[in-house]
C-alpha positions as CSV (number, residue, x, y, z in Angstrom):
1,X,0.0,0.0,0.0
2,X,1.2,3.4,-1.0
3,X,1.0,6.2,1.4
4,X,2.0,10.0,1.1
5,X,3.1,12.1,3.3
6,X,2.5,15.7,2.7
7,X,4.7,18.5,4.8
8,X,2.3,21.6,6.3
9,X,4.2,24.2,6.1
10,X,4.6,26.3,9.1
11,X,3.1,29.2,7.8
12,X,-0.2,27.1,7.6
13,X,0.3,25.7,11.3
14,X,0.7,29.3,12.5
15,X,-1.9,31.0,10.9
16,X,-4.5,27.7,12.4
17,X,-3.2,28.3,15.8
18,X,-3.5,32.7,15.4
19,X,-7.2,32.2,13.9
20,X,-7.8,29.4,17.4
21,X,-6.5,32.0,19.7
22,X,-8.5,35.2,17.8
23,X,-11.5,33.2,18.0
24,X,-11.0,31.8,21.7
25,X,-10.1,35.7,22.7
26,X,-13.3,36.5,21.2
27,X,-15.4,34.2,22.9
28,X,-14.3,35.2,26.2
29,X,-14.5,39.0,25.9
30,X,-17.5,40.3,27.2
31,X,-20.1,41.9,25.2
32,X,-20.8,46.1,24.9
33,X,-23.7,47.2,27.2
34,X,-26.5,48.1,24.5
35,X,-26.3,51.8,26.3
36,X,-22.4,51.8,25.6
37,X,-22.9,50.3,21.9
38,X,-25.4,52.9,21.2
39,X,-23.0,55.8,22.5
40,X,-20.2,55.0,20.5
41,X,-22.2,54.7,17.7
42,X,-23.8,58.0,17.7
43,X,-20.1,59.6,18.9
44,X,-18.9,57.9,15.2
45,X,-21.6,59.3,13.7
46,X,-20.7,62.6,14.8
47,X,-17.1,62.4,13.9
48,X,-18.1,61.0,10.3
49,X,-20.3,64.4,10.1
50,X,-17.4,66.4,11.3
51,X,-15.0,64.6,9.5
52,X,-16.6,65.6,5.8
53,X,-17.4,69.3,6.9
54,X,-13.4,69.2,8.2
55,X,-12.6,68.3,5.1
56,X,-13.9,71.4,3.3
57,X,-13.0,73.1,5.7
58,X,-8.8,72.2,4.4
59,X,-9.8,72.2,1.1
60,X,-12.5,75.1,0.6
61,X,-12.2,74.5,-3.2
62,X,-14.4,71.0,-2.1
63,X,-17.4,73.1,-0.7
64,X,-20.8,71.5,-1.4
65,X,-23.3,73.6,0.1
66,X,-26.0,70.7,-0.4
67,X,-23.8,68.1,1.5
68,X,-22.6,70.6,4.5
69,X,-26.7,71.1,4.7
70,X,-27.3,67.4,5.1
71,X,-24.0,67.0,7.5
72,X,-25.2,70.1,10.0
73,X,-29.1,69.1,9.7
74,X,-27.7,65.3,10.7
75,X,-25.7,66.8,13.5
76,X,-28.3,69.3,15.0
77,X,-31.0,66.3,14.8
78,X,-28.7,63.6,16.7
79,X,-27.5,65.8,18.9
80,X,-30.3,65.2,21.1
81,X,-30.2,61.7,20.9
82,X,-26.9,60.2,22.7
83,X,-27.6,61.4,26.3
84,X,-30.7,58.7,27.0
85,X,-28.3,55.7,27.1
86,X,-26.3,58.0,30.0
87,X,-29.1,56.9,32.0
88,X,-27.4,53.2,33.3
89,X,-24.7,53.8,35.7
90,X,-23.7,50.2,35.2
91,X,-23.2,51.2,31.3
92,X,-19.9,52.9,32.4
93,X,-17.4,52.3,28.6
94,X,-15.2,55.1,28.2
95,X,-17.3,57.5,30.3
96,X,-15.8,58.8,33.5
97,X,-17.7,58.8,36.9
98,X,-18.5,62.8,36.8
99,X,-21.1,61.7,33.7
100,X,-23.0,60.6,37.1
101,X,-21.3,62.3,40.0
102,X,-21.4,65.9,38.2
103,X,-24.9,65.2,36.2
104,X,-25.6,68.8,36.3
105,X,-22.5,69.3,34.3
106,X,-22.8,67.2,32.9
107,X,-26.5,68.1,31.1
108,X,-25.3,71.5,30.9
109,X,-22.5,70.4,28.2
110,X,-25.0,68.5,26.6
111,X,-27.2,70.9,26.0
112,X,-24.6,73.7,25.2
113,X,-23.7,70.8,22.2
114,X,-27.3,70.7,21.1
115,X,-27.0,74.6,21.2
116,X,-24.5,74.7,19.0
117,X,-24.8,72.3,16.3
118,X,-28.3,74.4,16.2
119,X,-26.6,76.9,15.4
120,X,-24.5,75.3,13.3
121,X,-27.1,74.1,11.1
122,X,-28.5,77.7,10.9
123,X,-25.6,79.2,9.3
124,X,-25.1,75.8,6.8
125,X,-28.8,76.9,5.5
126,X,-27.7,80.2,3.8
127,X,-23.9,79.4,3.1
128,X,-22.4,80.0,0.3
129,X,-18.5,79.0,1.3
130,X,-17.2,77.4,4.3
131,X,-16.2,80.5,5.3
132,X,-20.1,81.0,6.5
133,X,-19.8,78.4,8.6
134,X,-16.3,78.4,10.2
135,X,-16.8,80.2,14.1
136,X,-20.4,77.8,14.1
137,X,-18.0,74.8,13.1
138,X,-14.8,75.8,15.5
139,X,-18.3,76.0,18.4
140,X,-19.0,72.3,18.0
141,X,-15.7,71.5,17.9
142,X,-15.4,73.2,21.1
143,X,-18.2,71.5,22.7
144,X,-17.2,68.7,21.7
145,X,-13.6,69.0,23.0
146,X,-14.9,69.8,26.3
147,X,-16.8,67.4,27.5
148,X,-14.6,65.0,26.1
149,X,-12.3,66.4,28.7
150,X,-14.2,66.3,31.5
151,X,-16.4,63.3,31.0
152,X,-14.4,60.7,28.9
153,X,-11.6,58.2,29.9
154,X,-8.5,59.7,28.6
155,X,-6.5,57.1,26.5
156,X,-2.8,57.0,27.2
């Protein structure tokens, strides 16, 4: 009887034993708190927004007043919605403790950011450059910058 042997090469046995480990890792790693999931998805949400006005904003040639209107309406309308899933204390992520300890703060920076991507969304309505909307835009940023100070985990 004939038999074959066929060498694996190592490439092959390390890449089986990297995908075991990925996929034991990922079994054991606990799942986001819906609260938490729903957070960071609004927060990409508003960077995505911010990211495509920012870029017009270093390339001013690339203004399009139709898409900045549908970027600021996006922000002004979800800015109102991320603060509801700050409700769970347990639903900590990469929110500090004064999200709970300094609630009034805390609220007041939230609705200082609905303030201003109001306002924000005002001046996008009549723009005809970027330049229309710049001190609105450098406002959110501002806001946005500041609570991330004061009520976000900092990341080494």
């Amino acid at each position: 009887m004939l038999s074959l042997h066929r060498k694996t090469p190592i490439k092959s046995i390390f890449g089986i034993a990297l995908m075991t480990a990925a996929l034991g890792l990922t079994a054991c790693s606990a799942p986001l708190d819906p609260d938490v999931k729903a957070r960071q998805d609004i927060m990409k949400d508003y960077g995505d927004a911010m990211g495509i006005i920012g870029d017009m904003v270093k390339a001013p040639d690339t203004f399009d007043a139709e898409l900045l209107k549908d970027q600021t309406s996006f922000l002004a309308e979800a800015s109102q919605n991320p603060w509801a899933h700050f409700e769970n204390q347990e639903a900590i992520g990469n929110a500090t403790e004064a999200v709970w300890s300094d609630n009034a703060s805390f609220v007041a920076e939230s609705e200082k950011f609905q303030q201003v991507t109001a306002e924000l969304n005002n001046a996008a309505q009549s723009a005809t450059s970027i330049d229309d909307v710049m001190p609105a835009f450098g406002q959110v940023g501002q806001s946005c910058k500041s609570c991330h100070t004061d009520f976000r985990v900092k990341n080494d």
